[in-house]
N, CA, C and O atoms as a CHARMM CRD file, in Angstrom:
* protein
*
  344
    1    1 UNK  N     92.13200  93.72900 102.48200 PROA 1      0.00000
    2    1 UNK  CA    92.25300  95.08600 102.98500 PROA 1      0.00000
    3    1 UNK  C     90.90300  95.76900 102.78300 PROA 1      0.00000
    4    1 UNK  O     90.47700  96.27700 101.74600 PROA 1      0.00000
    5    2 UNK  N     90.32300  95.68500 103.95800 PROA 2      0.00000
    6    2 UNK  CA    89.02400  97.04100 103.88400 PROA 2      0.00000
    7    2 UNK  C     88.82300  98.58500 103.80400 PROA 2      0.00000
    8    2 UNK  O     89.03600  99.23600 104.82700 PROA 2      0.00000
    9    3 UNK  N     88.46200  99.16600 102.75900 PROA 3      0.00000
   10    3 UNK  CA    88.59300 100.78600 102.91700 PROA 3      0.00000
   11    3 UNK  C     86.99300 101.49100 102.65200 PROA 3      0.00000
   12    3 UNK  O     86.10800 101.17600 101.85700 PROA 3      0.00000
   13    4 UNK  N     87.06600 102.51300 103.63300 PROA 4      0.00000
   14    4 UNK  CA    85.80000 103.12900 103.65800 PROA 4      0.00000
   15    4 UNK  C     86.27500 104.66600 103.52700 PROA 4      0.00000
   16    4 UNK  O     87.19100 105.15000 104.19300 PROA 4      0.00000
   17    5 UNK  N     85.49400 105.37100 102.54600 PROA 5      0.00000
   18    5 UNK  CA    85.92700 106.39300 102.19000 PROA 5      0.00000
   19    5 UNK  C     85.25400 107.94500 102.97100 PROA 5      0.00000
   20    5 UNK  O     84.14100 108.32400 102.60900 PROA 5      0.00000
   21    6 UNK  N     85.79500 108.49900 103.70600 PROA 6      0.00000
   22    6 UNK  CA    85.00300 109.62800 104.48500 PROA 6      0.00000
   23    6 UNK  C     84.92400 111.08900 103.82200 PROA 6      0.00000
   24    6 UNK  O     85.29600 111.89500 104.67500 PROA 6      0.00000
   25    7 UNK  N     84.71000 111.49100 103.08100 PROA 7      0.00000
   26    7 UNK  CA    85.69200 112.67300 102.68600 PROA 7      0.00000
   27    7 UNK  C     86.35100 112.49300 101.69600 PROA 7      0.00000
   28    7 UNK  O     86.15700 111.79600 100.70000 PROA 7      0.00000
   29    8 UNK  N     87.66300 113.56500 102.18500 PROA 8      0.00000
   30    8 UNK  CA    88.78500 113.19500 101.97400 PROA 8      0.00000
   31    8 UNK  C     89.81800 112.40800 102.00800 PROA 8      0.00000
   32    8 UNK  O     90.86100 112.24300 101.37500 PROA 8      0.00000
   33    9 UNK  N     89.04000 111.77000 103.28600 PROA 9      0.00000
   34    9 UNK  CA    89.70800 110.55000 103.62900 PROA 9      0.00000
   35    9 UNK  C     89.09500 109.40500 103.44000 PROA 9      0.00000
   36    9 UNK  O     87.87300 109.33700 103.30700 PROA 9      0.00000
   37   10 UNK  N     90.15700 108.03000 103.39900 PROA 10     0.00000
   38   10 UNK  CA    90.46200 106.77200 103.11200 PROA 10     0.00000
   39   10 UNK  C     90.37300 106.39900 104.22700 PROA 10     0.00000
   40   10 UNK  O     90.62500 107.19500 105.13200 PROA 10     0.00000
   41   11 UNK  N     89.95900 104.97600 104.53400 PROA 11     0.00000
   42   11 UNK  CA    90.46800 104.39400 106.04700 PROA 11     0.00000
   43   11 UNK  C     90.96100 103.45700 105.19400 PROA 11     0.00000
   44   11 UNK  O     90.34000 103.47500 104.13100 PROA 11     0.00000
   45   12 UNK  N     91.92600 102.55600 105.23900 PROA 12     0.00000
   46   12 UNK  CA    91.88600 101.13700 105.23400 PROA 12     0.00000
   47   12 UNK  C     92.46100 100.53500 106.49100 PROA 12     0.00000
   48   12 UNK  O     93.15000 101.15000 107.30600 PROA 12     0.00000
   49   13 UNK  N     91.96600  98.76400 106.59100 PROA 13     0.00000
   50   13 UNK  CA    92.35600  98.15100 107.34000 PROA 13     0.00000
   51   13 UNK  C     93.12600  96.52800 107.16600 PROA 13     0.00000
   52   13 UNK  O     92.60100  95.58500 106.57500 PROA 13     0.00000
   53   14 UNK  N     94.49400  96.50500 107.84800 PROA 14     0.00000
   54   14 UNK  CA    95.37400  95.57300 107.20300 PROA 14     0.00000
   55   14 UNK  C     95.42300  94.63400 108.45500 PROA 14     0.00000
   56   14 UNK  O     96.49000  94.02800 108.56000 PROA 14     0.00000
   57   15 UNK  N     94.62900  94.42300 109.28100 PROA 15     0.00000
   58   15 UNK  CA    94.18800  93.52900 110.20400 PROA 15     0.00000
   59   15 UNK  C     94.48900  91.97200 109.42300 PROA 15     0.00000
   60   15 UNK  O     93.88900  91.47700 108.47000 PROA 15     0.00000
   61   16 UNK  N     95.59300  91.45300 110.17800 PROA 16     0.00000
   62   16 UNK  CA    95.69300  89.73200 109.58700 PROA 16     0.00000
   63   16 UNK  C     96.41100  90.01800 108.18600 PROA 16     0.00000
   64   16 UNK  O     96.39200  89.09500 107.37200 PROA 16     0.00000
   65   17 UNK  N     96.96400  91.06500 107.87700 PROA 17     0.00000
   66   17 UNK  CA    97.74000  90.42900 106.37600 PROA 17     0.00000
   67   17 UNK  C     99.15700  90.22300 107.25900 PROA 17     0.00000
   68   17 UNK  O     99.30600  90.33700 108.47600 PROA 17     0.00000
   69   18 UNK  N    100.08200  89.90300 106.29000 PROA 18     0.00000
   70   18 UNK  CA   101.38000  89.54900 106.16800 PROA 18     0.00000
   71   18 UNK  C    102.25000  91.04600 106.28900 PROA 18     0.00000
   72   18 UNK  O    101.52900  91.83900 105.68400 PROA 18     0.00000
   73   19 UNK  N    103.01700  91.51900 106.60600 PROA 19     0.00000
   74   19 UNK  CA   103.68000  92.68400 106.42400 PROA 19     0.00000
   75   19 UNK  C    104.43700  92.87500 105.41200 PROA 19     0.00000
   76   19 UNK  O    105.31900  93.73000 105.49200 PROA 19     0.00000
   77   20 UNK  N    104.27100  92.15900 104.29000 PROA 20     0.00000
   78   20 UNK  CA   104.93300  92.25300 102.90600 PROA 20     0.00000
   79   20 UNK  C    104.22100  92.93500 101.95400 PROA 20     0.00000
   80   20 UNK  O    104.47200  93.94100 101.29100 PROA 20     0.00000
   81   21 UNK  N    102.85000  91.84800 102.04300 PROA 21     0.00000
   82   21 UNK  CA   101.14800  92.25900 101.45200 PROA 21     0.00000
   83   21 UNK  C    100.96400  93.39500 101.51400 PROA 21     0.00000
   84   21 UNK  O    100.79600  94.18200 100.58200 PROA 21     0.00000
   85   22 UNK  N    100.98100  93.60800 102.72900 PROA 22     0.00000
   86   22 UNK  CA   100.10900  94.80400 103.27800 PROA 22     0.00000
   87   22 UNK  C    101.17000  96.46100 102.92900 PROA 22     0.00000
   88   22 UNK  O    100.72500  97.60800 102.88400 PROA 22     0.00000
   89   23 UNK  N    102.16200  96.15000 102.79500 PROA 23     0.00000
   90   23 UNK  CA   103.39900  97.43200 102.03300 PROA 23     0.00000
   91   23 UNK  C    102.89300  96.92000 100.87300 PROA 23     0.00000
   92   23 UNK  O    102.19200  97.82400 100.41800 PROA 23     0.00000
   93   24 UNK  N    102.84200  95.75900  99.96300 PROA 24     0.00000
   94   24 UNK  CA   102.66500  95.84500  98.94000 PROA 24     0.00000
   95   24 UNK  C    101.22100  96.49300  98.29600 PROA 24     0.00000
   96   24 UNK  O    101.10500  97.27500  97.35300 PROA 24     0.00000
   97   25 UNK  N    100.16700  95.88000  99.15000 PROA 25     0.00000
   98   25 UNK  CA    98.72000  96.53400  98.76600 PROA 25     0.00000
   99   25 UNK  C     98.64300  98.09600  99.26900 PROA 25     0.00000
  100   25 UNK  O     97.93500  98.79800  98.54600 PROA 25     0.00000
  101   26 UNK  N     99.27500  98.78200 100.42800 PROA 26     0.00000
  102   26 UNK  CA    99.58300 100.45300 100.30700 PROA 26     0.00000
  103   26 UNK  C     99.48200 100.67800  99.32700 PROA 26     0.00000
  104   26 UNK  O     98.51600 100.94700  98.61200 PROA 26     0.00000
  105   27 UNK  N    101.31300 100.52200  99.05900 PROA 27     0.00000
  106   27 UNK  CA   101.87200 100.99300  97.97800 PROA 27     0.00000
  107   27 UNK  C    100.62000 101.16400  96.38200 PROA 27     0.00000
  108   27 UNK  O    100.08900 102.15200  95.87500 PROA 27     0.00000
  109   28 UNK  N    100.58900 100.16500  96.15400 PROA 28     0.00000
  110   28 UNK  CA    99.70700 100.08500  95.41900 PROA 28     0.00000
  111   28 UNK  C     98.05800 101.36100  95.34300 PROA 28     0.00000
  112   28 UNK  O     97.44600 101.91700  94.43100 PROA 28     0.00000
  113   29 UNK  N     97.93500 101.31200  96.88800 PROA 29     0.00000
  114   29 UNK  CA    96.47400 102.01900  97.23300 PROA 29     0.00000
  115   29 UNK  C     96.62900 103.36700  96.74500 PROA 29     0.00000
  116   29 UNK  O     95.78700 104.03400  96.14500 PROA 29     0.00000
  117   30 UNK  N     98.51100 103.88600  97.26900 PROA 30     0.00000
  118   30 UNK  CA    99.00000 105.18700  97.19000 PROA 30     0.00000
  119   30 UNK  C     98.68500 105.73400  95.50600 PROA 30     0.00000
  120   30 UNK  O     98.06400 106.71600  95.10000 PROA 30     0.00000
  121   31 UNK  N     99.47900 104.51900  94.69000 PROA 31     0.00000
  122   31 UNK  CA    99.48300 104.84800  93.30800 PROA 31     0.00000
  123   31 UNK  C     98.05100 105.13200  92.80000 PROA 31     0.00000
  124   31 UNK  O     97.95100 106.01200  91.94500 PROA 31     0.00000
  125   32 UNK  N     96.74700 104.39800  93.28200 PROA 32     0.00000
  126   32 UNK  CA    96.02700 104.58800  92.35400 PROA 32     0.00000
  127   32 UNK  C     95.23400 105.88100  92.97900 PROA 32     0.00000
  128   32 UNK  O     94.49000 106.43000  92.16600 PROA 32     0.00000
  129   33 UNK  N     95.26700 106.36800  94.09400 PROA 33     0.00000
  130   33 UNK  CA    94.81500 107.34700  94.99400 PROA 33     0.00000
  131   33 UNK  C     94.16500 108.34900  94.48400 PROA 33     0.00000
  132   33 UNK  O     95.14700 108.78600  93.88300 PROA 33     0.00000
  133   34 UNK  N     93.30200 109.12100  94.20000 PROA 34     0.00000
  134   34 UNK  CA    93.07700 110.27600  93.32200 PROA 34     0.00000
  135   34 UNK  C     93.35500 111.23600  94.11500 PROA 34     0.00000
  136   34 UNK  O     93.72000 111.10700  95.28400 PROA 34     0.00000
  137   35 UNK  N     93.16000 112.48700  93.38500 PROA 35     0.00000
  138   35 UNK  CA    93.25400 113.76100  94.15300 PROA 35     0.00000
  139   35 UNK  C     92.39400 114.53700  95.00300 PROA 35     0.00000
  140   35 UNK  O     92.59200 115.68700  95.39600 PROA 35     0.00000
  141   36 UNK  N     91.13700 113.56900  95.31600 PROA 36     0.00000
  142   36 UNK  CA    90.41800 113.95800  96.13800 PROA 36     0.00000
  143   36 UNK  C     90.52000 113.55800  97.77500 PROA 36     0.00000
  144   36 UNK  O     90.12500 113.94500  98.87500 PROA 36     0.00000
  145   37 UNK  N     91.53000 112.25300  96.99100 PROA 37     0.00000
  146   37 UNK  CA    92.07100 111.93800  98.68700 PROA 37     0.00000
  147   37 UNK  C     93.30600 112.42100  99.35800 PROA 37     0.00000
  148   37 UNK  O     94.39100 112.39800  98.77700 PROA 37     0.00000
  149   38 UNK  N     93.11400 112.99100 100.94400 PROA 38     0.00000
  150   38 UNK  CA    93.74900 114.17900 101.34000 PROA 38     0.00000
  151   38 UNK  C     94.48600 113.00500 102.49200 PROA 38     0.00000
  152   38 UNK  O     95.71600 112.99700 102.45500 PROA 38     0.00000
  153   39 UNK  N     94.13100 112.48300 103.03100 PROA 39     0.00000
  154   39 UNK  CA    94.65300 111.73800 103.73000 PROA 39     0.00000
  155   39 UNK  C     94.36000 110.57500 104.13100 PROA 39     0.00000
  156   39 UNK  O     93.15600 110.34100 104.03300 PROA 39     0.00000
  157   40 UNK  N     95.27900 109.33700 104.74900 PROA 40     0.00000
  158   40 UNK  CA    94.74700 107.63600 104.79000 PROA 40     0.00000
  159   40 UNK  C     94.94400 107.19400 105.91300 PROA 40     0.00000
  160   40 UNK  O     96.04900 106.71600 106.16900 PROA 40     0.00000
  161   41 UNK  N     94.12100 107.22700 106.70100 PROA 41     0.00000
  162   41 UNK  CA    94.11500 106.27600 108.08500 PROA 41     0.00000
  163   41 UNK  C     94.13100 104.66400 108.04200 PROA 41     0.00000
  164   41 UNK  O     93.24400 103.82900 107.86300 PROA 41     0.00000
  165   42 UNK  N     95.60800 104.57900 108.29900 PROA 42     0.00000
  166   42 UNK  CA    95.85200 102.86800 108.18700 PROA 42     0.00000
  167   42 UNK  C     96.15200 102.51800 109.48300 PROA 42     0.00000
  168   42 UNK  O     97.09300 102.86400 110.19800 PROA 42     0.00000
  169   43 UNK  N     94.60400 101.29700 109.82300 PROA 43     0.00000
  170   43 UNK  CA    94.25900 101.10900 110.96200 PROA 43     0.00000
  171   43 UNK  C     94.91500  99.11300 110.94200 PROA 43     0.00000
  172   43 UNK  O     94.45300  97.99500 110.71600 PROA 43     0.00000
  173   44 UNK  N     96.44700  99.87300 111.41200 PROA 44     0.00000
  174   44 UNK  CA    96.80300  97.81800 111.67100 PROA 44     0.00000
  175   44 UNK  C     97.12200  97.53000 113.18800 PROA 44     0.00000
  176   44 UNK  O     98.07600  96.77600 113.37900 PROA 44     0.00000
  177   45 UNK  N     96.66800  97.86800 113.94900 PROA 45     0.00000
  178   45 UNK  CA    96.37300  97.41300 115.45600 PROA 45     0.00000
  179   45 UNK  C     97.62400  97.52300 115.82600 PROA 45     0.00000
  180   45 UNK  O     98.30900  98.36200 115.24200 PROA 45     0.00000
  181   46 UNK  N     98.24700  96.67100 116.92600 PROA 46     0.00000
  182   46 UNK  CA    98.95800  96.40700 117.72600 PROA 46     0.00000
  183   46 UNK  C     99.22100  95.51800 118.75200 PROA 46     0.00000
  184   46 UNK  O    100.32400  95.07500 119.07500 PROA 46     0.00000
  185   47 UNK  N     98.20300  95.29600 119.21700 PROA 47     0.00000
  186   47 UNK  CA    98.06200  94.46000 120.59700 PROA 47     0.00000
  187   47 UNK  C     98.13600  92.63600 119.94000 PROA 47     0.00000
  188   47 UNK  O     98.00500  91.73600 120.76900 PROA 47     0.00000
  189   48 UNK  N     98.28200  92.39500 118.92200 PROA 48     0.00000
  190   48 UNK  CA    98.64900  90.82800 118.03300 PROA 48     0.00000
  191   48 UNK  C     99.94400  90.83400 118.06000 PROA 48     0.00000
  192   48 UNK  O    100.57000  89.77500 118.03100 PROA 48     0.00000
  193   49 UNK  N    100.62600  92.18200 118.12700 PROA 49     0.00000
  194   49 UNK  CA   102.39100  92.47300 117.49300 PROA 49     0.00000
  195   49 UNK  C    102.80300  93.70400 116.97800 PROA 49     0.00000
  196   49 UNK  O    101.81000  94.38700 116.73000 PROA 49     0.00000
  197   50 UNK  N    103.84500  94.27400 116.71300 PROA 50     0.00000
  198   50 UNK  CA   103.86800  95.15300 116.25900 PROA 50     0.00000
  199   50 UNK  C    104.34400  95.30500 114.88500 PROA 50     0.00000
  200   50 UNK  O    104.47100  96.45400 114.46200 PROA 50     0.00000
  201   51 UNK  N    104.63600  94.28000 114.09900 PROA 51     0.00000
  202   51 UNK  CA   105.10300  94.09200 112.94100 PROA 51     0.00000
  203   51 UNK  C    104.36800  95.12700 111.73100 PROA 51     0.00000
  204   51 UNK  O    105.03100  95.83400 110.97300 PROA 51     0.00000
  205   52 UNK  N    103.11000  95.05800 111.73400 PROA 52     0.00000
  206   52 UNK  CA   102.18700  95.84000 110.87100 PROA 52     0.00000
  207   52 UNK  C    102.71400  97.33800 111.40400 PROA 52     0.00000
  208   52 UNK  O    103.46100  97.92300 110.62000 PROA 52     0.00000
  209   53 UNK  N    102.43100  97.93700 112.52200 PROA 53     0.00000
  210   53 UNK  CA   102.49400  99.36600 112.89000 PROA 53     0.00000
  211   53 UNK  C    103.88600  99.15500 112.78400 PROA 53     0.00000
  212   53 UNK  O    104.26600 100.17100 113.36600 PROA 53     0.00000
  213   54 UNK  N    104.86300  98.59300 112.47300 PROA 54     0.00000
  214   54 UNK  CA   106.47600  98.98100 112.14800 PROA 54     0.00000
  215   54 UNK  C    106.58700  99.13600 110.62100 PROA 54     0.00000
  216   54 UNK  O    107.08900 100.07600 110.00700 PROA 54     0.00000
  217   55 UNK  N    106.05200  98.08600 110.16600 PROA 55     0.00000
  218   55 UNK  CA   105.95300  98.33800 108.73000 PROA 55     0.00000
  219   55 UNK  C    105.60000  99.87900 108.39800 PROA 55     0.00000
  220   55 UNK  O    106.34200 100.68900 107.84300 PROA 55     0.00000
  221   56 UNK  N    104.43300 100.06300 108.81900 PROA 56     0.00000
  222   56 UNK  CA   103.72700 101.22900 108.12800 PROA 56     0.00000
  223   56 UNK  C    104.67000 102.81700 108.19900 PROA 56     0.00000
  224   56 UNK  O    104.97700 103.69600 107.39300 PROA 56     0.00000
  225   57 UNK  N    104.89400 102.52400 109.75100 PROA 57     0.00000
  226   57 UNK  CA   105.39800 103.50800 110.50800 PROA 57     0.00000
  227   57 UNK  C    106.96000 104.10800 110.15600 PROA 57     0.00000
  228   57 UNK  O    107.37900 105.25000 110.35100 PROA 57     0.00000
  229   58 UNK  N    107.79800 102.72900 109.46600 PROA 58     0.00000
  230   58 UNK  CA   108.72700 102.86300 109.61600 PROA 58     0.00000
  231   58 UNK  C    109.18300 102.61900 108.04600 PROA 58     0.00000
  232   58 UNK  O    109.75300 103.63800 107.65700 PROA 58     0.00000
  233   59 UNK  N    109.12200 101.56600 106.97000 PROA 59     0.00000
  234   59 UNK  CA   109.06200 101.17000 106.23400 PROA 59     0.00000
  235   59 UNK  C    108.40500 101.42200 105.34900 PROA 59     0.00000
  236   59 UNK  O    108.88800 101.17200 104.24500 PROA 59     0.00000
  237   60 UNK  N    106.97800 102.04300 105.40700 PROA 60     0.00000
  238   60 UNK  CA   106.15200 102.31700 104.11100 PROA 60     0.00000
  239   60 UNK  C    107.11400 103.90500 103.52800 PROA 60     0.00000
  240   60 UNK  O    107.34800 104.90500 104.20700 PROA 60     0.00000
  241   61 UNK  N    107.42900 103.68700 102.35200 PROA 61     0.00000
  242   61 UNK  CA   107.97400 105.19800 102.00800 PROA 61     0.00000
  243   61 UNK  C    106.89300 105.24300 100.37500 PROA 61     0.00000
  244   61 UNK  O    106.45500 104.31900  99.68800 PROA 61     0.00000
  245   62 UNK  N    106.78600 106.59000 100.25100 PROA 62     0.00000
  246   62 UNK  CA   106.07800 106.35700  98.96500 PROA 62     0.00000
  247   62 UNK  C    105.81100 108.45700  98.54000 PROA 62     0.00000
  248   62 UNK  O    105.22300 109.35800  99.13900 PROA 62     0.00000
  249   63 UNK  N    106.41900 108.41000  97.55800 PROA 63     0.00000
  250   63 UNK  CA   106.08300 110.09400  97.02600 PROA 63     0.00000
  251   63 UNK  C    104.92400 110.59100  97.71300 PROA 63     0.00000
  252   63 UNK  O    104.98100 111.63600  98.36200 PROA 63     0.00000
  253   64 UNK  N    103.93000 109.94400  97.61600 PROA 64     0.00000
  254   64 UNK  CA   102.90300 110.83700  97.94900 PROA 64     0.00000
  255   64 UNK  C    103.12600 110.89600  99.23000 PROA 64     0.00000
  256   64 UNK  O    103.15900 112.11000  99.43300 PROA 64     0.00000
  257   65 UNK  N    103.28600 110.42200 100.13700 PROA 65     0.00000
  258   65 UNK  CA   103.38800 110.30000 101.19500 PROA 65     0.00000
  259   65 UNK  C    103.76600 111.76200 101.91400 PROA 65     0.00000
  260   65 UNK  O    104.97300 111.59300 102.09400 PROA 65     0.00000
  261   66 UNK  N    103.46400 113.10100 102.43500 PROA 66     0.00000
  262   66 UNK  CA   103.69300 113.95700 102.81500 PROA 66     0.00000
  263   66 UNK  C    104.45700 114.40600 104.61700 PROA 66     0.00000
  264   66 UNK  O    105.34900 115.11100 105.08900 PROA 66     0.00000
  265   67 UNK  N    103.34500 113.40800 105.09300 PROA 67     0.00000
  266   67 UNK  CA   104.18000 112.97200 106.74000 PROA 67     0.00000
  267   67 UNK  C    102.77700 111.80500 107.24400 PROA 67     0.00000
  268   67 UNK  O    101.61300 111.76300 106.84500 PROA 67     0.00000
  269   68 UNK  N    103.58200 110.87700 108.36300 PROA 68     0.00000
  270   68 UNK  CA   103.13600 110.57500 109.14400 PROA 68     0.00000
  271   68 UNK  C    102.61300 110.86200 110.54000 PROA 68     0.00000
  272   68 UNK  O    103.30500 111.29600 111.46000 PROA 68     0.00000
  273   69 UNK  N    101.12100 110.53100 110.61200 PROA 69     0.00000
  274   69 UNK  CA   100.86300 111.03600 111.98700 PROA 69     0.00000
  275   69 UNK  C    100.36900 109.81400 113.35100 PROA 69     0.00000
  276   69 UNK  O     99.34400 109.13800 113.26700 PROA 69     0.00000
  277   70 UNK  N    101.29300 109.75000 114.48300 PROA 70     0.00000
  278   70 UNK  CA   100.94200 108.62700 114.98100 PROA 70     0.00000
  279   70 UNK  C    100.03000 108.79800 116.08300 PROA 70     0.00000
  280   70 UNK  O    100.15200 109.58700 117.02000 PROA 70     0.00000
  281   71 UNK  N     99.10700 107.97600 115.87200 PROA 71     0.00000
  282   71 UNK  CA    97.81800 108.38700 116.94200 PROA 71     0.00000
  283   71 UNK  C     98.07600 108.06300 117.86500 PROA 71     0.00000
  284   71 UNK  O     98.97400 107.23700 118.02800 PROA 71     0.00000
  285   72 UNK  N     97.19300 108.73400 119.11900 PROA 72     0.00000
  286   72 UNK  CA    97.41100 108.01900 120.20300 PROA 72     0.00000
  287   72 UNK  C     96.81800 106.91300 120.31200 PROA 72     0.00000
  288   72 UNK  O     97.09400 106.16100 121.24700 PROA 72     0.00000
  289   73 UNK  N     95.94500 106.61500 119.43900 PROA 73     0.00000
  290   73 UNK  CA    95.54600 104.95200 119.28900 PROA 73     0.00000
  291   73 UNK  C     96.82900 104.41700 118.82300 PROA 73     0.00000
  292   73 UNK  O     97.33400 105.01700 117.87400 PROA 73     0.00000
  293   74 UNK  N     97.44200 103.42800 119.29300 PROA 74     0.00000
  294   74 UNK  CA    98.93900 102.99400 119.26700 PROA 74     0.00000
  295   74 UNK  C     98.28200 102.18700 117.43600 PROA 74     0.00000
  296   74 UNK  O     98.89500 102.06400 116.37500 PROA 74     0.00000
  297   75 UNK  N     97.01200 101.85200 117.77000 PROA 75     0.00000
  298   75 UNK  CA    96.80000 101.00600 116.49700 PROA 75     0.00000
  299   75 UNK  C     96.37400 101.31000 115.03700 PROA 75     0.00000
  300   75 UNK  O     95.80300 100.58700 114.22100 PROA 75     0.00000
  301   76 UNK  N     96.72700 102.33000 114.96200 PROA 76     0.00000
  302   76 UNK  CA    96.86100 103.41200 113.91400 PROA 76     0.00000
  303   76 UNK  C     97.89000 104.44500 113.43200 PROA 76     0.00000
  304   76 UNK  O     98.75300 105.03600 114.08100 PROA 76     0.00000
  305   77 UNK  N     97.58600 104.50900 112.15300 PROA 77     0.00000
  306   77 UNK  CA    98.57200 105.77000 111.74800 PROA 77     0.00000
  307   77 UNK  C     98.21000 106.35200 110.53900 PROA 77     0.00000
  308   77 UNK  O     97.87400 105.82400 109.48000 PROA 77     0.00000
  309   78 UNK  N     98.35400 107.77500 110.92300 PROA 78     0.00000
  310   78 UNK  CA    97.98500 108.72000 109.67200 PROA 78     0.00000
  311   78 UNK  C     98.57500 108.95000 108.71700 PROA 78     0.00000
  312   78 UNK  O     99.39400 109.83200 108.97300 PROA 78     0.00000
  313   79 UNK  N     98.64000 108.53700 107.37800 PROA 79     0.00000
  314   79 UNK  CA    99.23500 109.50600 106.33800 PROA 79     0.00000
  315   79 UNK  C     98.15100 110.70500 105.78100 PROA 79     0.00000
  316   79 UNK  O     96.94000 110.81000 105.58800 PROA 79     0.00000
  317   80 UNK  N     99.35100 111.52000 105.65100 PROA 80     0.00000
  318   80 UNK  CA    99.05300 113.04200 105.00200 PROA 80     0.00000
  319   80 UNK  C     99.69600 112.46000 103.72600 PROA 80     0.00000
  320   80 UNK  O    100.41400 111.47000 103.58800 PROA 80     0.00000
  321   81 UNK  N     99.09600 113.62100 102.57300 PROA 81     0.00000
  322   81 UNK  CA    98.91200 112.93000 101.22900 PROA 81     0.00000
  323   81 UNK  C     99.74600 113.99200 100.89100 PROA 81     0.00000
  324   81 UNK  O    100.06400 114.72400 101.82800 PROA 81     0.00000
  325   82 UNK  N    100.19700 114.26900  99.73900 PROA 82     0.00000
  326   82 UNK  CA   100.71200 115.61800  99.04700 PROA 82     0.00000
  327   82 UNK  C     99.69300 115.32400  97.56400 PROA 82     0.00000
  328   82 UNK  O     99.45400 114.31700  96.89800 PROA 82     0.00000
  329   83 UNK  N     99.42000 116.25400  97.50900 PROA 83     0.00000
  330   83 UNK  CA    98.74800 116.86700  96.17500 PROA 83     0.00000
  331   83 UNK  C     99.02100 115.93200  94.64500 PROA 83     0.00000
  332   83 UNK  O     99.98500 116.28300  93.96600 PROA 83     0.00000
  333   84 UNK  N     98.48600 115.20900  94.33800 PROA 84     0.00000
  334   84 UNK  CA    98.73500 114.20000  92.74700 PROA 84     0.00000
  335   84 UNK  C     98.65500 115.16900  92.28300 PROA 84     0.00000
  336   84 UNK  O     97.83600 116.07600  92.43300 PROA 84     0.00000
  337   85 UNK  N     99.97200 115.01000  91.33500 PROA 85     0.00000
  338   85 UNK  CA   100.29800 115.70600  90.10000 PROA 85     0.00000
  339   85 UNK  C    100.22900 115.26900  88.97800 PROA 85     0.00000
  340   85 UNK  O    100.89600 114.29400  88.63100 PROA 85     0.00000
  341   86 UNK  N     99.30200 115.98300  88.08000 PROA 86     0.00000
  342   86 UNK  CA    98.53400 114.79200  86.75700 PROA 86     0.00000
  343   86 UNK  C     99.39300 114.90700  85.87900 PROA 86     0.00000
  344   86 UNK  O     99.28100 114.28800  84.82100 PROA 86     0.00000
């Protein structure tokens, strides 16, 4: 999983994992997340399948998680963060 940090924002990219991995390495990304990150553009394509953008879209649940935003790039999707509470 590749992540480049802009900002506030995170990109990562789950291009070629497994859809187990890739909820599992989120999940994970979510927990260690600091509070400077406001939101995470998780860029898992589409045009291979849609398994990854179902996962994310549909399946990733996680506290921080505030809402999803689905781009019109079909091969992406936004999470909005809610505020870490220390």
């Amino acid at each position: 999983m590749l992540e480049r940090k802009y900002g506030w924002t995170l990109e990562v990219d789950i291009h070629g994992m497994r859809a187990a991995e890739a909820k599992k390495q989120l999940e994970l990304l979510l927990n260690r997340t600091d509070g400077t990150i406001h939101e995470i553009v998780v860029i898992h394509g589409f045009h291979g399948g849609k398994v990854l953008q179902d996962m994310v879209r549909t399946q990733l649940k996680h506290a921080r998680i505030k809402q999803k935003i689905l781009s019109m790039n079909g091969g992406q999707t936004t999470l909005l963060l809610h505020e870490k509470k220390h």
